[in-house]
N, CA, C and O atoms as a printed pandas DataFrame, in Angstrom:
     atom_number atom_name residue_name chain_id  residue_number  x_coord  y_coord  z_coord
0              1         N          UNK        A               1  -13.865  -14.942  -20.712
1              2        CA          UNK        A               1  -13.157  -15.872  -19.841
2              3         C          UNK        A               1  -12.983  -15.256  -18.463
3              4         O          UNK        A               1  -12.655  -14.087  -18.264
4              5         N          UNK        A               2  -13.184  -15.975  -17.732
5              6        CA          UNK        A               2  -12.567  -15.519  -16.053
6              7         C          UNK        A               2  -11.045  -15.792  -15.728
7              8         O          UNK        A               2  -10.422  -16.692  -16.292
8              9         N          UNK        A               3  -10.517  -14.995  -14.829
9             10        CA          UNK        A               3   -9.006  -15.599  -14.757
10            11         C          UNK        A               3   -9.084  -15.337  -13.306
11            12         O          UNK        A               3   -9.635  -14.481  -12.613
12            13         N          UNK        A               4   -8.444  -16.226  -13.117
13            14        CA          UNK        A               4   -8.090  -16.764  -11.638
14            15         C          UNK        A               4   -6.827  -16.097  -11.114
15            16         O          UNK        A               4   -6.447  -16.300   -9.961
16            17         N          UNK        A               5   -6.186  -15.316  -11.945
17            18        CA          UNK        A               5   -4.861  -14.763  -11.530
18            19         C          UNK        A               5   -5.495  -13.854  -10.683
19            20         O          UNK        A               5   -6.487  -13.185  -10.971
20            21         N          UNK        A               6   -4.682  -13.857   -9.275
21            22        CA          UNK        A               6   -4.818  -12.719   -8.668
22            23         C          UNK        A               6   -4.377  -11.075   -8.646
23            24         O          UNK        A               6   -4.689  -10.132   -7.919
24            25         N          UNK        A               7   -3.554  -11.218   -9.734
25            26        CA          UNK        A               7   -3.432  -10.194  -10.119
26            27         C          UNK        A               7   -4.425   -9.256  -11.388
27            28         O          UNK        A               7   -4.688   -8.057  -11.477
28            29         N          UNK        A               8   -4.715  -10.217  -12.081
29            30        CA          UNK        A               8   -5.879   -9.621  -13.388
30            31         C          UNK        A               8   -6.708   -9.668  -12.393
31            32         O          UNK        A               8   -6.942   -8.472  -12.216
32            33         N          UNK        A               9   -7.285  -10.218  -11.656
33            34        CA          UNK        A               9   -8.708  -10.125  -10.951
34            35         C          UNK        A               9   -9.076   -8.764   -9.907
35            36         O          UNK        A               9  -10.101   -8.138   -9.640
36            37         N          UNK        A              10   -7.604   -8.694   -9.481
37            38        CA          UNK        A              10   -7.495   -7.493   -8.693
38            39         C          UNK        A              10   -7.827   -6.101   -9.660
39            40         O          UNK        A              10   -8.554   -5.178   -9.294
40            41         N          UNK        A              11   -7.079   -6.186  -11.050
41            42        CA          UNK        A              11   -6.886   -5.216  -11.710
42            43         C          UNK        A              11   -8.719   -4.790  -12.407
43            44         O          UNK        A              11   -9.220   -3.682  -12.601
44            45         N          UNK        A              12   -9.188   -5.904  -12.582
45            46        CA          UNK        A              12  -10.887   -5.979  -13.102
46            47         C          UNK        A              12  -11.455   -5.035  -11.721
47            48         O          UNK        A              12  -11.647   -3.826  -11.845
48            49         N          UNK        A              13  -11.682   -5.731  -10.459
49            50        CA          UNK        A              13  -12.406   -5.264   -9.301
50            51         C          UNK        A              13  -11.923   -3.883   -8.849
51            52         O          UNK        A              13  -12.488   -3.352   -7.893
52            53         N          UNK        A              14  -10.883   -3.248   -9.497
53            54        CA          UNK        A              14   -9.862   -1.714   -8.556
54            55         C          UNK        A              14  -10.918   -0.809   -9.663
55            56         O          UNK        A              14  -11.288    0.307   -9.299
56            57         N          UNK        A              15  -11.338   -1.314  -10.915
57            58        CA          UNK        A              15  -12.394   -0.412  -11.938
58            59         C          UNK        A              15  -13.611   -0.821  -11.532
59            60         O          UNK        A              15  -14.496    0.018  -11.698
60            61         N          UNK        A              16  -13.975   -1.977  -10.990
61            62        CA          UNK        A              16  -15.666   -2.502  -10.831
62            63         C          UNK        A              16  -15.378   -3.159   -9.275
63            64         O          UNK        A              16  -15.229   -4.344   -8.975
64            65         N          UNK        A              17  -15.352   -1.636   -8.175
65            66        CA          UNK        A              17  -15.490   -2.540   -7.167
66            67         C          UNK        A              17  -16.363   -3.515   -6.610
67            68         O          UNK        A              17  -16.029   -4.515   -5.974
68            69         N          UNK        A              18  -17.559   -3.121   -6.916
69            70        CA          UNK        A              18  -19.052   -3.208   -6.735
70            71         C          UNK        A              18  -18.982   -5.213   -7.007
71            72         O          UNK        A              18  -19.749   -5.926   -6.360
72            73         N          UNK        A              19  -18.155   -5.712   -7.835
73            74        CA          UNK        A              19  -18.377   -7.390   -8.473
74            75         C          UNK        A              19  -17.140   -7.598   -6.836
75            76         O          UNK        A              19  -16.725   -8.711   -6.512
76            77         N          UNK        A              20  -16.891   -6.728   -6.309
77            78        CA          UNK        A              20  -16.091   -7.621   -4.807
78            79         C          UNK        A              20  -16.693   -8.747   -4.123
79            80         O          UNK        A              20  -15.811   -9.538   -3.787
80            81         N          UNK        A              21  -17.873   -9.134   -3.782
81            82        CA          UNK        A              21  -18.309   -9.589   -3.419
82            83         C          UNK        A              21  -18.665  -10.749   -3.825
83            84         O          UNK        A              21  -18.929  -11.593   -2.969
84            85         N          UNK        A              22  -18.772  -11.118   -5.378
85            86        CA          UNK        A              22  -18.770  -12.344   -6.085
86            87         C          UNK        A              22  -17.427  -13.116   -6.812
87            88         O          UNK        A              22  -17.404  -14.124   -7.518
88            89         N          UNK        A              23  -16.175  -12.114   -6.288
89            90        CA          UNK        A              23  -14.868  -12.179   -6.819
90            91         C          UNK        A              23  -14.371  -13.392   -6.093
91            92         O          UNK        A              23  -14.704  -13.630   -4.932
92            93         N          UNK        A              24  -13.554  -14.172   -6.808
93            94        CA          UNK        A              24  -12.603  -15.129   -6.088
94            95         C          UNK        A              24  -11.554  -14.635   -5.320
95            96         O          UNK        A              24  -11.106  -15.026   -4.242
96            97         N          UNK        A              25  -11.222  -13.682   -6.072
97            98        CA          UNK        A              25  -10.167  -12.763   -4.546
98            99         C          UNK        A              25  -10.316  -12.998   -3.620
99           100         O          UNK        A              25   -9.683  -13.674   -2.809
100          101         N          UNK        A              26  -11.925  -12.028   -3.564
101          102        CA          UNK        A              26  -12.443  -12.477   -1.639
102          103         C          UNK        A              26  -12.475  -13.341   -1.338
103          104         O          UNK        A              26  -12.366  -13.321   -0.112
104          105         N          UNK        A              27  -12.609  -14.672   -1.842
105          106        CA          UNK        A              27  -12.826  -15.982   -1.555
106          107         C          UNK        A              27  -11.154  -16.020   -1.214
107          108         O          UNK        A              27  -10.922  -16.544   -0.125
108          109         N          UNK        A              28  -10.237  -15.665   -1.782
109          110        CA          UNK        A              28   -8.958  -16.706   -1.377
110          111         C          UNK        A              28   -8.118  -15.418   -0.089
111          112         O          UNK        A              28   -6.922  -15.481    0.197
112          113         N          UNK        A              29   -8.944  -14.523    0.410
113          114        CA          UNK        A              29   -8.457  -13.609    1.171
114          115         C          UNK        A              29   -8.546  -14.184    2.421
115          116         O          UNK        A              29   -9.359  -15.097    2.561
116          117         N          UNK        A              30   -7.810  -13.801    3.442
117          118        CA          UNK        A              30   -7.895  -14.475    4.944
118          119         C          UNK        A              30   -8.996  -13.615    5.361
119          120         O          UNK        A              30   -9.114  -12.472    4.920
120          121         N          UNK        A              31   -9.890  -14.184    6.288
121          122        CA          UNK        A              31  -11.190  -13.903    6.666
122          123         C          UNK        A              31  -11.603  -12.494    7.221
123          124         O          UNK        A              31  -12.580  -11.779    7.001
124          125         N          UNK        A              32   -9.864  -12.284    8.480
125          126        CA          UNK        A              32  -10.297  -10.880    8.616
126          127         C          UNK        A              32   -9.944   -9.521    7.995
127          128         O          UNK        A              32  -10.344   -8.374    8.193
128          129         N          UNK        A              33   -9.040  -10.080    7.165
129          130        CA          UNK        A              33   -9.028   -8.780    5.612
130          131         C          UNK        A              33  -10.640   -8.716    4.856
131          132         O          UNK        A              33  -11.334   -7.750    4.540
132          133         N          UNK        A              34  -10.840  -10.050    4.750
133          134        CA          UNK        A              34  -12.050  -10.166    3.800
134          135         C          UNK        A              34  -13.118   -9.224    4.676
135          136         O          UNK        A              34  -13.783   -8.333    4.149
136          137         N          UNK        A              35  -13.181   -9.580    6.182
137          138        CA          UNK        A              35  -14.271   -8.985    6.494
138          139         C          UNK        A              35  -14.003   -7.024    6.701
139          140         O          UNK        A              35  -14.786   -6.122    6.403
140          141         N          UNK        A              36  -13.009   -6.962    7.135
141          142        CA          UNK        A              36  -12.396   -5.184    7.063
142          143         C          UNK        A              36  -12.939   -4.619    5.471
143          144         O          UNK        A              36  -13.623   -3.599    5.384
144          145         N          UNK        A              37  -12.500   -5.498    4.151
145          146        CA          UNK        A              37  -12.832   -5.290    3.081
146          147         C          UNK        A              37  -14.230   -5.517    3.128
147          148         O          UNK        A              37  -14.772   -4.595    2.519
148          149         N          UNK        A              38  -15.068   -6.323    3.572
149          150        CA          UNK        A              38  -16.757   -6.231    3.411
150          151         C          UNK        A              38  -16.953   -4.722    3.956
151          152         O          UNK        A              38  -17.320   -3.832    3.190
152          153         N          UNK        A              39  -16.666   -4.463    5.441
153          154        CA          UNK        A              39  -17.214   -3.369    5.885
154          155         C          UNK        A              39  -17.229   -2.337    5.637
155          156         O          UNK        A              39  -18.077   -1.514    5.981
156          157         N          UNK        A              40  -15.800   -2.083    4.649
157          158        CA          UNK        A              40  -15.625   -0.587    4.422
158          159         C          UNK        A              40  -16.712    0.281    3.277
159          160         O          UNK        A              40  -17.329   -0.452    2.504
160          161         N          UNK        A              41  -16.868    1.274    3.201
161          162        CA          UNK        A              41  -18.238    1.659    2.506
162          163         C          UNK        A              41  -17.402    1.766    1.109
163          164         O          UNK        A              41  -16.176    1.739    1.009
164          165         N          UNK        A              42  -18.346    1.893    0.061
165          166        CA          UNK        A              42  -18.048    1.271   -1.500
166          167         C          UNK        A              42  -16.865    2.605   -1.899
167          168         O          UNK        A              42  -15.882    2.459   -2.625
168          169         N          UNK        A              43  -17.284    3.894   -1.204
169          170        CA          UNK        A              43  -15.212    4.785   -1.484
170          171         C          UNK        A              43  -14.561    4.406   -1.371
171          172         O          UNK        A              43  -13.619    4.412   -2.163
172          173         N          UNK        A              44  -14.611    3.569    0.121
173          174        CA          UNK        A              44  -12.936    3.342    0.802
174          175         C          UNK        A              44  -12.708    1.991    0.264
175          176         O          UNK        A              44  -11.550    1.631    0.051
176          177         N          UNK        A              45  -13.896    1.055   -0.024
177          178        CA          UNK        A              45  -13.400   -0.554   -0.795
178          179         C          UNK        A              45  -12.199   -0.340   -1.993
179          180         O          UNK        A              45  -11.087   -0.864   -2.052
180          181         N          UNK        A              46  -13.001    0.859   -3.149
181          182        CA          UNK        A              46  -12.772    1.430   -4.587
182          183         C          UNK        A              46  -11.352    1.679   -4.101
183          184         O          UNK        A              46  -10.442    1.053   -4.645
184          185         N          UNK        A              47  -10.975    2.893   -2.722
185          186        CA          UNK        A              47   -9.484    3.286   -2.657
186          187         C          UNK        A              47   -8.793    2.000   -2.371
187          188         O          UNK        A              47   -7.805    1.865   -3.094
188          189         N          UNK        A              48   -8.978    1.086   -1.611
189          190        CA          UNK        A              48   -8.055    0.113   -0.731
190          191         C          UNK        A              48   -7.905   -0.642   -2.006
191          192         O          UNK        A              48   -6.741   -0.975   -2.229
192          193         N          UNK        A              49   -8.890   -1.040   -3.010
193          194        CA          UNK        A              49   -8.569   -2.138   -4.574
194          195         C          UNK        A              49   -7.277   -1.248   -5.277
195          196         O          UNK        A              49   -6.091   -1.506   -5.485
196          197         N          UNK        A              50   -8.112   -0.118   -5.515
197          198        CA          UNK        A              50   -6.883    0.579   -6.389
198          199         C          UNK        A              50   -5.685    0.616   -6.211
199          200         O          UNK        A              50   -4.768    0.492   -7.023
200          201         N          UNK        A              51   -5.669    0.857   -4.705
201          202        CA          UNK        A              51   -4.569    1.002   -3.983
202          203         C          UNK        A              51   -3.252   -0.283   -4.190
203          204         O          UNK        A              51   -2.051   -0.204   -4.447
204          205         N          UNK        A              52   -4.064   -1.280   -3.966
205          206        CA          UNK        A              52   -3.636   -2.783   -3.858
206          207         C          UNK        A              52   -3.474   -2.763   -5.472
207          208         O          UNK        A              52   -2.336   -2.855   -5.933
208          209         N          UNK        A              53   -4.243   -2.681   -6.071
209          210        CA          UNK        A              53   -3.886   -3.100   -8.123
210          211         C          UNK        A              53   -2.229   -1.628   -8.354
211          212         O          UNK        A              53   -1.200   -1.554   -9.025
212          213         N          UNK        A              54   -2.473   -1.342   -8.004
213          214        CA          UNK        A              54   -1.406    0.267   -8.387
214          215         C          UNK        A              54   -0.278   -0.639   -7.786
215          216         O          UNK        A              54    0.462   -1.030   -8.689
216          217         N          UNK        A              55    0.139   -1.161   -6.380
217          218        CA          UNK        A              55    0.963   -1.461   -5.837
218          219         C          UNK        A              55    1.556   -2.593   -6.571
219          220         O          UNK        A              55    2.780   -2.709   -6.519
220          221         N          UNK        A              56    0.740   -3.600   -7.369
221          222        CA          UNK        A              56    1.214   -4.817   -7.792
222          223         C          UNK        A              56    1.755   -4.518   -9.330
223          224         O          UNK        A              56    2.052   -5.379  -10.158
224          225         N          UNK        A              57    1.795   -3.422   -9.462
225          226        CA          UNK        A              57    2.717   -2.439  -10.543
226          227         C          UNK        A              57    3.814   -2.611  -10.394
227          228         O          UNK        A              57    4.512   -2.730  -11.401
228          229         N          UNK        A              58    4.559   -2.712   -8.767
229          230        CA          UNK        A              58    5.973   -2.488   -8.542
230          231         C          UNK        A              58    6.356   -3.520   -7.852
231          232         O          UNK        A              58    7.434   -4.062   -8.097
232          233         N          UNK        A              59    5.596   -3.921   -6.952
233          234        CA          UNK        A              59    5.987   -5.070   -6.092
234          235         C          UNK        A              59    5.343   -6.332   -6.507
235          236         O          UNK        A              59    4.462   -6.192   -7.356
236          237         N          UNK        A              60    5.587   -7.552   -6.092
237          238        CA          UNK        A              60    4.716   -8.757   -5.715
238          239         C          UNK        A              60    3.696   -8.560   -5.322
239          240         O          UNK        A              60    3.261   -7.684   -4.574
240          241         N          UNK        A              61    3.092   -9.664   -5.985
241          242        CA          UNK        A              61    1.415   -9.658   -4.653
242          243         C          UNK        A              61    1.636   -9.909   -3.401
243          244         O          UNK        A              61    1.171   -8.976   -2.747
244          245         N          UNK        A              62    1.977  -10.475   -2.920
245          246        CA          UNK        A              62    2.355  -10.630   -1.622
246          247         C          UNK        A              62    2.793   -9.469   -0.618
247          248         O          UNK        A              62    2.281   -9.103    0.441
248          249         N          UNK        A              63    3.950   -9.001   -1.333
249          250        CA          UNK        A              63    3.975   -7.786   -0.217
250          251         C          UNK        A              63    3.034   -6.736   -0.620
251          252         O          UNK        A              63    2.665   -6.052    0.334
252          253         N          UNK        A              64    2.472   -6.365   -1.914
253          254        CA          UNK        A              64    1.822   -5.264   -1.514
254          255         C          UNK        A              64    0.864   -5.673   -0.694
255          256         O          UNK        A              64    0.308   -4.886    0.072
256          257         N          UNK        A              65    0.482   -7.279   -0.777
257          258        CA          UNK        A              65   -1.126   -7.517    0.320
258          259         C          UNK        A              65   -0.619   -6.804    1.530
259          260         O          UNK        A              65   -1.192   -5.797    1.945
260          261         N          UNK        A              66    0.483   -7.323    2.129
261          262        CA          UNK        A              66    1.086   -7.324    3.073
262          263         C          UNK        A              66    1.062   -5.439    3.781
263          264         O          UNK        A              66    0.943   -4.997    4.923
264          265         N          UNK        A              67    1.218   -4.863    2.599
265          266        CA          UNK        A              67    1.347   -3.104    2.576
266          267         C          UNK        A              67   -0.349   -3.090    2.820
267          268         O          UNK        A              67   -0.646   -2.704    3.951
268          269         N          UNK        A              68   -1.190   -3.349    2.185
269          270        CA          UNK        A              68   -2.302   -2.883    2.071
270          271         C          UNK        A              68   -2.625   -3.549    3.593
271          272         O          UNK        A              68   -3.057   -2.719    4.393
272          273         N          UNK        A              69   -2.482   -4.882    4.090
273          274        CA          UNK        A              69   -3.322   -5.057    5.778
274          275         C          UNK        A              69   -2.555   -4.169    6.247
275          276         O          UNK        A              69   -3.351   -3.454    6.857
276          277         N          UNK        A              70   -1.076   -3.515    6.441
277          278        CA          UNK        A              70   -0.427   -2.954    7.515
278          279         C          UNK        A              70   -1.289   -1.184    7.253
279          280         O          UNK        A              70   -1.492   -0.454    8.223
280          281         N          UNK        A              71   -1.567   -0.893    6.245
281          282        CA          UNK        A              71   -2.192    0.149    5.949
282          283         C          UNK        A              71   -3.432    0.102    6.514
283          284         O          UNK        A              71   -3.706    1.148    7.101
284          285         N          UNK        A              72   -4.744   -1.191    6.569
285          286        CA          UNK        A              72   -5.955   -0.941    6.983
286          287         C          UNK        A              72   -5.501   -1.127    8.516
287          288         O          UNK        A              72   -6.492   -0.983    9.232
288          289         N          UNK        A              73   -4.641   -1.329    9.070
289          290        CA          UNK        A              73   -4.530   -1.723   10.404
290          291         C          UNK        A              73   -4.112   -0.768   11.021
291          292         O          UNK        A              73   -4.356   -0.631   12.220
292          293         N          UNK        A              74   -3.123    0.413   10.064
293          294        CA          UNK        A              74   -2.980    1.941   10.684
294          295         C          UNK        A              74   -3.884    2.820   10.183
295          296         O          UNK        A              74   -3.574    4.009   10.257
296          297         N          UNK        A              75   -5.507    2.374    9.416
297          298        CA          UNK        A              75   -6.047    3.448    8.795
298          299         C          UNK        A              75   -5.455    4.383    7.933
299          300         O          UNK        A              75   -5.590    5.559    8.270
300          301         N          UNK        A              76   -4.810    4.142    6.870
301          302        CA          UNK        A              76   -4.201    4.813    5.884
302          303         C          UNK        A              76   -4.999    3.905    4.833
303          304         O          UNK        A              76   -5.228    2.703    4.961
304          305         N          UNK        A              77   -5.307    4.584    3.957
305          306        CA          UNK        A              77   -5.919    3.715    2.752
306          307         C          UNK        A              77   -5.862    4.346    1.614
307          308         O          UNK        A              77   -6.591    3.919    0.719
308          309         N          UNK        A              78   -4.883    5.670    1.299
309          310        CA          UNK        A              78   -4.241    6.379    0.255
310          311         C          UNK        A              78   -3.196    5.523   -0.189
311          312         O          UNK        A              78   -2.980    4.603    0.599
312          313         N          UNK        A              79   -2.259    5.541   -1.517
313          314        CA          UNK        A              79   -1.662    4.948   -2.320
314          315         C          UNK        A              79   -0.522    5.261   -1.913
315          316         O          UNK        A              79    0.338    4.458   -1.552
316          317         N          UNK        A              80   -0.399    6.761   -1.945
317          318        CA          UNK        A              80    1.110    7.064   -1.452
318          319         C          UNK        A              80    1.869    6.532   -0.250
319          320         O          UNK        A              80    3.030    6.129   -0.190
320          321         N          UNK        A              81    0.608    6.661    1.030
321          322        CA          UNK        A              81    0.813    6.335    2.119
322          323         C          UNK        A              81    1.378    5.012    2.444
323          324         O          UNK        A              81    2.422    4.752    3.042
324          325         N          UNK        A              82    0.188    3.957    1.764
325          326        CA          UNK        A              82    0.677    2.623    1.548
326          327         C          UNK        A              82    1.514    2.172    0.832
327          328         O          UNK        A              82    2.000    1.087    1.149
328          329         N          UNK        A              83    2.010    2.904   -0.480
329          330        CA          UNK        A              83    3.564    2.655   -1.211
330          331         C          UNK        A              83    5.166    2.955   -0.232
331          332         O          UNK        A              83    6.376    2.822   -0.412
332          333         N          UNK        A              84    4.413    3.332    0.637
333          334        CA          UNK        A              84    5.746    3.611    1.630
334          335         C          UNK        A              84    5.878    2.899    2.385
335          336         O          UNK        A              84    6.970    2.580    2.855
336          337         N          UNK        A              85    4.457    2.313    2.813
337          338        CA          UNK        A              85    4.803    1.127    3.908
338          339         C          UNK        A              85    5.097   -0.353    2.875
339          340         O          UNK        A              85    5.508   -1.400    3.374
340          341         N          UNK        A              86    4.898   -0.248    1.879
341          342        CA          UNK        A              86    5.448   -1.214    0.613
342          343         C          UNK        A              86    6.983   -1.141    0.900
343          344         O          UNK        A              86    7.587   -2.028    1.505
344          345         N          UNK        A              87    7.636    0.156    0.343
345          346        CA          UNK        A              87    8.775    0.121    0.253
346          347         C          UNK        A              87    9.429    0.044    1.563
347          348         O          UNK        A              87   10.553   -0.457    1.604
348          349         N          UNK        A              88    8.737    0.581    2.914
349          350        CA          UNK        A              88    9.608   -0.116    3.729
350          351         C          UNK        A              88    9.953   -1.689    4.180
351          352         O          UNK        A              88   11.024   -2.034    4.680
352          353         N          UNK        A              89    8.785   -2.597    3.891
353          354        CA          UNK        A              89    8.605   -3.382    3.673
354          355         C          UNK        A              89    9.772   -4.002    2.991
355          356         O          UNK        A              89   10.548   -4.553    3.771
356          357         N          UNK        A              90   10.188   -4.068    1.352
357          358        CA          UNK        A              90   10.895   -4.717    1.037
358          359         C          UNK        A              90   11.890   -3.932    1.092
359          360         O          UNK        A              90   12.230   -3.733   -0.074
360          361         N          UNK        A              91   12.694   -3.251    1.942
361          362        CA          UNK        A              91   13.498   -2.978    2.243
362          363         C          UNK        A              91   14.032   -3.249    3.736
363          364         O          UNK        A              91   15.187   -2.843    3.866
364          365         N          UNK        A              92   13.687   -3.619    4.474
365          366        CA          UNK        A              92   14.043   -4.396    5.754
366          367         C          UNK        A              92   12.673   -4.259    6.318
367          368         O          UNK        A              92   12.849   -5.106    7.194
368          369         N          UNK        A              93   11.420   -3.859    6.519
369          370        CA          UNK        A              93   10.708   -3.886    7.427
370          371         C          UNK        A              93   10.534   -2.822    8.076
371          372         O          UNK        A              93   11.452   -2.007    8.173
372          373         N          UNK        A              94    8.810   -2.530    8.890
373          374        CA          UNK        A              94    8.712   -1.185    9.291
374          375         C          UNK        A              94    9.625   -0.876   10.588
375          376         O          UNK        A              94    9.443    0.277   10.978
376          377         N          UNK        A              95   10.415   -1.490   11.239
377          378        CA          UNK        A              95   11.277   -1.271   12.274
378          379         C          UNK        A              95   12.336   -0.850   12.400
379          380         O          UNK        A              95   12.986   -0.493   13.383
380          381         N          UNK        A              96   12.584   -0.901   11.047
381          382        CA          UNK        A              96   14.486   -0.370   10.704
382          383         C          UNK        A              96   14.290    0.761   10.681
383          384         O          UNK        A              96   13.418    1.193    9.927
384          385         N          UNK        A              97   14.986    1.571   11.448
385          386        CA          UNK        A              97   15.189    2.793   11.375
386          387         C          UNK        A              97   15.393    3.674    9.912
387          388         O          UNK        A              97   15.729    3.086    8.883
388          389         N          UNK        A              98   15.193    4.889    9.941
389          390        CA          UNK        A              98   15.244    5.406    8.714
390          391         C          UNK        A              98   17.000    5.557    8.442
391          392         O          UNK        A              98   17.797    5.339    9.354
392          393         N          UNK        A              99   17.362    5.896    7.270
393          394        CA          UNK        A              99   18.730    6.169    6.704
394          395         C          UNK        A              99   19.089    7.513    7.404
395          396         O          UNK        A              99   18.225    8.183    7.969
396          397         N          UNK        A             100   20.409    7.883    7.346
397          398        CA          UNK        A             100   20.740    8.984    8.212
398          399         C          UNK        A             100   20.815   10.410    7.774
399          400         O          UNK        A             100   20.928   11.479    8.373
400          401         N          UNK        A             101   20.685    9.964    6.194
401          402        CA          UNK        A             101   20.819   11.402    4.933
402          403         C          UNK        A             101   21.627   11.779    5.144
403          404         O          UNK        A             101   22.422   11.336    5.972
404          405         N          UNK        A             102   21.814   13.217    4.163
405          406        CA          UNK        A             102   23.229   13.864    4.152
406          407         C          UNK        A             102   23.434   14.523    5.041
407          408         O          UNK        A             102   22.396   14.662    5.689
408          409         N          UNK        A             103   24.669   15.305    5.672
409          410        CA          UNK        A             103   25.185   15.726    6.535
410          411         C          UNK        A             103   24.770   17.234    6.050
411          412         O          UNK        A             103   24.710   17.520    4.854
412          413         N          UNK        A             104   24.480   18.197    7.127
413          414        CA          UNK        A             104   24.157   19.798    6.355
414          415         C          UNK        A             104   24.699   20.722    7.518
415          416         O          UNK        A             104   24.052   21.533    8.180
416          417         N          UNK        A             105   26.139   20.382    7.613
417          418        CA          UNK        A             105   26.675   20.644    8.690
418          419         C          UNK        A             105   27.669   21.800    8.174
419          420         O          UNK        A             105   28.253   22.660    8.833
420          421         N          UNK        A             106   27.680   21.480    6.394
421          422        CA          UNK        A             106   28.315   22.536    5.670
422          423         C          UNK        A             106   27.560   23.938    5.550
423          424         O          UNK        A             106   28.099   24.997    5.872
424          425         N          UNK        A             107   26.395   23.849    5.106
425          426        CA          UNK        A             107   25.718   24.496    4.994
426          427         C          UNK        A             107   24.847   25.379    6.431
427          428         O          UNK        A             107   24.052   26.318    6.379
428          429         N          UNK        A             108   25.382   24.639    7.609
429          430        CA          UNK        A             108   24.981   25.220    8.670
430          431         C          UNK        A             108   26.078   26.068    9.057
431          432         O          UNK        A             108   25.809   27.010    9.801
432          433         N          UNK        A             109   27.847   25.818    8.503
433          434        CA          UNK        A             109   28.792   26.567    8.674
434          435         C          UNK        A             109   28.524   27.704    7.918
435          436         O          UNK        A             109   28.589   28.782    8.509
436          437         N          UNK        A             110   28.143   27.690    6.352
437          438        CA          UNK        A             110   27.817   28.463    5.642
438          439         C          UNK        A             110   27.065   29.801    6.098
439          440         O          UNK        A             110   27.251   30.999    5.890
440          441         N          UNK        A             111   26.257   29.151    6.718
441          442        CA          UNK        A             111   25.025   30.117    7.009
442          443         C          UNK        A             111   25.580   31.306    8.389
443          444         O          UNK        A             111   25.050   32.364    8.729
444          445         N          UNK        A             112   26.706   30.684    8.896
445          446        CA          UNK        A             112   26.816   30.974   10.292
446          447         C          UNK        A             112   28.123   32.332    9.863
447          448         O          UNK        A             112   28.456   33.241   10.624
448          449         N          UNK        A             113   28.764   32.040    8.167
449          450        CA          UNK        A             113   29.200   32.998    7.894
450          451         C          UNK        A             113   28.666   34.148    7.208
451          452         O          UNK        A             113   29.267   35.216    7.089
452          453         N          UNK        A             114   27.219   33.825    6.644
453          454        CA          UNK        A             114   26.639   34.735    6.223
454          455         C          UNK        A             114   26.211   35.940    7.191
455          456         O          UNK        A             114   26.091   37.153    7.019
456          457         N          UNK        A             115   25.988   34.870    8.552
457          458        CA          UNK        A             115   25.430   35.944    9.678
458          459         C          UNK        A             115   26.557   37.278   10.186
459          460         O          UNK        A             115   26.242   38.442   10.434
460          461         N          UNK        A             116   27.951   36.643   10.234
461          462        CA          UNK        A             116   29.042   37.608   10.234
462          463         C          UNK        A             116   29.212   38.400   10.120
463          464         O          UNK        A             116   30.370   38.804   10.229
């Protein structure tokens, strides 16, 4: 059987990139993803599928698509790289500033008595 889910279809093509080209995916992809995805040579297709099937592990399809164009558009096409622009993503967006972390203002007192 064929399945039309975009998610099983993704998960078939991230092991057999090579059937990209006859996939309905590509068919329901916006033209200039589809064509970034034609051009890239059959490594970087294999990383950017995987990449995209791994992501729809945790997130929606939607935003990881969303992670994976903001990734081919900064040239990142590693998993890790693009799971971060995922998670910034559904967490407010790449513009929000980062969190402020902990304070190590103790440990800078600390240190300043060790020097003593």
């Amino acid at each position: 059987t064929v399945s039309t889910m975009p998610e099983t279809t993704l998960k078939h093509l991230a092991r057999h990139p090579r059937a990209w080209y006859n996939s309905l995916l590509r068919e329901t992809m916006e033209v200039d993803l589809r064509k970034i995805l034609d051009d890239l040579d059959s490594y970087n297709r294999r990383e950017v599928l995987q990449t995209f099937s791994k992501l729809t592990d945790d997130y929606d399809y939607d935003l990881a698509l969303e992670a994976v164009k903001e990734g081919l558009a900064r040239d990142y096409l590693d998993f890790d790289t693009v799971a971060v622009i995922a998670a910034r993503l559904r967490d407010g967006g790449l513009d929000m500033p980062p969190s402020k972390g902990p304070s190590l203002l103790e440990y800078d007192l600390m240190l300043e008595e060790v020097k003593k």
